[in-house]
C-alpha positions as CSV (number, residue, x, y, z in Angstrom):
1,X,0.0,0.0,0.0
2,X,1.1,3.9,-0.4
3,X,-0.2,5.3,2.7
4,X,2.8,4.8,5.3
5,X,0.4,3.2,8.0
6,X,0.1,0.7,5.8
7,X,3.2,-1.4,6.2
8,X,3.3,-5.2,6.4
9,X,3.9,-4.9,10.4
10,X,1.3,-1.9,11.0
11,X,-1.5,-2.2,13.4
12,X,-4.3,-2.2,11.4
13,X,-2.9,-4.7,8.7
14,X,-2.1,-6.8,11.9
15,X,-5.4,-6.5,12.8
16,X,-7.0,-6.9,9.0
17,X,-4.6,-10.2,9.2
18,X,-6.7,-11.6,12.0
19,X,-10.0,-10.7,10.7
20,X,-8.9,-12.9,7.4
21,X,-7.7,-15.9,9.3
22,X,-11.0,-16.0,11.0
23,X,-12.6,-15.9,7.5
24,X,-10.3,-18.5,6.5
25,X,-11.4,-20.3,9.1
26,X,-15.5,-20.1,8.0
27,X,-14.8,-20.8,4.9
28,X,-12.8,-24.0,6.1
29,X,-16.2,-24.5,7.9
30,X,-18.4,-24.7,5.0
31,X,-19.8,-20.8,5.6
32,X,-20.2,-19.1,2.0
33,X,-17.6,-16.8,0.4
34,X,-19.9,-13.8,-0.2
35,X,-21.9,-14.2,3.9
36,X,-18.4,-14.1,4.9
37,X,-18.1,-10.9,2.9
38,X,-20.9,-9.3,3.7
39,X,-20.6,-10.2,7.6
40,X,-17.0,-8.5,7.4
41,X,-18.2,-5.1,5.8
42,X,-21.4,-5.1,8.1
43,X,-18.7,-5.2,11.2
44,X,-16.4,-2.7,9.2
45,X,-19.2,-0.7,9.2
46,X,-20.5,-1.2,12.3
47,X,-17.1,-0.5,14.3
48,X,-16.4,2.2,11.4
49,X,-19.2,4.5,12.7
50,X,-18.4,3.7,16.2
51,X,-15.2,5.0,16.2
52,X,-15.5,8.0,13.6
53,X,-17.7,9.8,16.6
54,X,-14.9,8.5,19.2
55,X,-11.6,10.5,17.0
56,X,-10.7,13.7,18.4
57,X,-10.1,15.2,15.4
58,X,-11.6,18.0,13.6
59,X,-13.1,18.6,11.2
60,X,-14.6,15.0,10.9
61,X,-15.7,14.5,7.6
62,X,-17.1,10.5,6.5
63,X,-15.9,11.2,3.1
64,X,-12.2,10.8,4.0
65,X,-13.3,7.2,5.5
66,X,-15.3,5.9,2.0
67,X,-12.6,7.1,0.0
68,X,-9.9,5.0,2.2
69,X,-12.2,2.0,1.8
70,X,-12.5,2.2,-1.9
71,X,-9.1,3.2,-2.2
72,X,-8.9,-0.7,-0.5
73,X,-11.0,-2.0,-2.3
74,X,-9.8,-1.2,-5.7
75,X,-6.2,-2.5,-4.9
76,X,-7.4,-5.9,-3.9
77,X,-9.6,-6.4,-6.4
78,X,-6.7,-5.6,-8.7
79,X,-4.3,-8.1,-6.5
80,X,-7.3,-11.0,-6.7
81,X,-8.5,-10.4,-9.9
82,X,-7.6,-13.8,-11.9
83,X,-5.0,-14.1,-14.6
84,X,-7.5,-15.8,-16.7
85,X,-11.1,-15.4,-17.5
86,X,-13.3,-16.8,-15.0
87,X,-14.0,-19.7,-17.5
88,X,-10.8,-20.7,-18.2
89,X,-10.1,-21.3,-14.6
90,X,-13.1,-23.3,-14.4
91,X,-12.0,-25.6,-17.0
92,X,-8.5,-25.8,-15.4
93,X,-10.2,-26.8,-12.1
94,X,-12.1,-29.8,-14.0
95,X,-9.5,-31.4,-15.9
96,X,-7.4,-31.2,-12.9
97,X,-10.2,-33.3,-10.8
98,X,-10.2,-35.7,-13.8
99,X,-6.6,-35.8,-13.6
100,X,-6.8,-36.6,-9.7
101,X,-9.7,-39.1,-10.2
């Protein structure tokens, strides 16, 4: 990431690392991929809110907060996104199950 809190050892990715293990964990469980999503920006913004009206500083402006989070958003869609269409991986998943079968 550019934003200088952001380093690999930084709080908050420390913190976002635990909050991905436990969604590791549900999906290990069975729990869908997009619940698991939608749980996880629920709580984001949940806590989000909670804390924007606990900061001390002025002037507080939401804006600043959505911008971060697309700002996130857009580089890890951009780190996930596949190197091949969606069907091609599809395909490489089957013949690979044929292969193991």
């Amino acid at each position: 990431m550019a934003d200088s809190d952001q380093t690999e050892s930084s709080p908050s990715v420390l913190i976002a690392n635990q909050f991905i293990d436990m969604a590791n964990t549900l999906i290990q469980n069975g729990n869908d991929v997009q619940n698991i999503a939608s749980g996880l920006r629920h709580a984001a913004a949940n806590f989000t809110a909670y804390a924007f009206f606990r900061d001390e500083t002025l002037p507080k402006d939401p804006n600043a907060t959505v911008e971060e989070f697309i700002r996130f958003l857009e580089h890890y869609l951009d780190l996930h996104k596949p190197s091949e269409a969606p069907g091609e991986s599809l395909f490489q998943v089957i013949e690979q199950a044929k292969k193991d079968f």
